[in-house]
N, C-alpha and C positions, 0 to 999 in steps of 0.2 A: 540462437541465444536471444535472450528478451533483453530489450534495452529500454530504462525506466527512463523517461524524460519527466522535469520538472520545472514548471512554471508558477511564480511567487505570487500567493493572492491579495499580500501587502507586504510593506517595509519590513516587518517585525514580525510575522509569524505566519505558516499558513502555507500552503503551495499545493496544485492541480499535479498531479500524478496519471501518465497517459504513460502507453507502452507494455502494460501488462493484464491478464489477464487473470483477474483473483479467481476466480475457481478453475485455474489449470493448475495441476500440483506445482506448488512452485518448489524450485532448488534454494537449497539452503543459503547460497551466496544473493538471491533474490529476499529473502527473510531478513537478511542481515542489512541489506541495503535498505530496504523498508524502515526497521526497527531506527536507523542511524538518521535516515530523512526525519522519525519520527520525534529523535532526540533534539535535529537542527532546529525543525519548522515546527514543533508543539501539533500540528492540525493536519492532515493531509484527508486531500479531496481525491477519490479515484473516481471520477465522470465516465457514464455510458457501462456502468457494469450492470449487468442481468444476471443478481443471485437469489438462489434462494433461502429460506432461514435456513436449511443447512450447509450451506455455502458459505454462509454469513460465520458462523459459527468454527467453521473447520478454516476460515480464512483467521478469526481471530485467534482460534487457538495456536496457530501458527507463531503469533506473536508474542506467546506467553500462557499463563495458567488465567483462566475464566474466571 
């Protein structure tokens, strides 16, 4: 099971997201956790990901309508 770790890139908004893999399919309970980090922290940084525009793309639609 993937486990998201999150480190804060300031006081007020923002956080490093390490622990997952955006273009491996993710599970729904992974989306959800994402989407909720994305409500706390306004910004999230995922470091060291290798996508491509279609990865980019099937990663965002994940999150919502494009």
């Amino acid at each position: 099971m993937t486990e998201l770790r999150y480190e804060p890139l300031h006081a007020d908004f923002g956080a490093r997201v390490t622990g997952v893999d955006l273009t491996a399919d993710l599970s729904k309970e992974i989306v959800e956790e994402i989407l909720e980090a994305i409500d706390t922290d306004s910004f999230l940084c995922f470091p060291a990901q290798s996508m491509t525009d279609a990865a980019r793309l099937a990663f965002s639609a994940c999150l919502g309508a494009l």
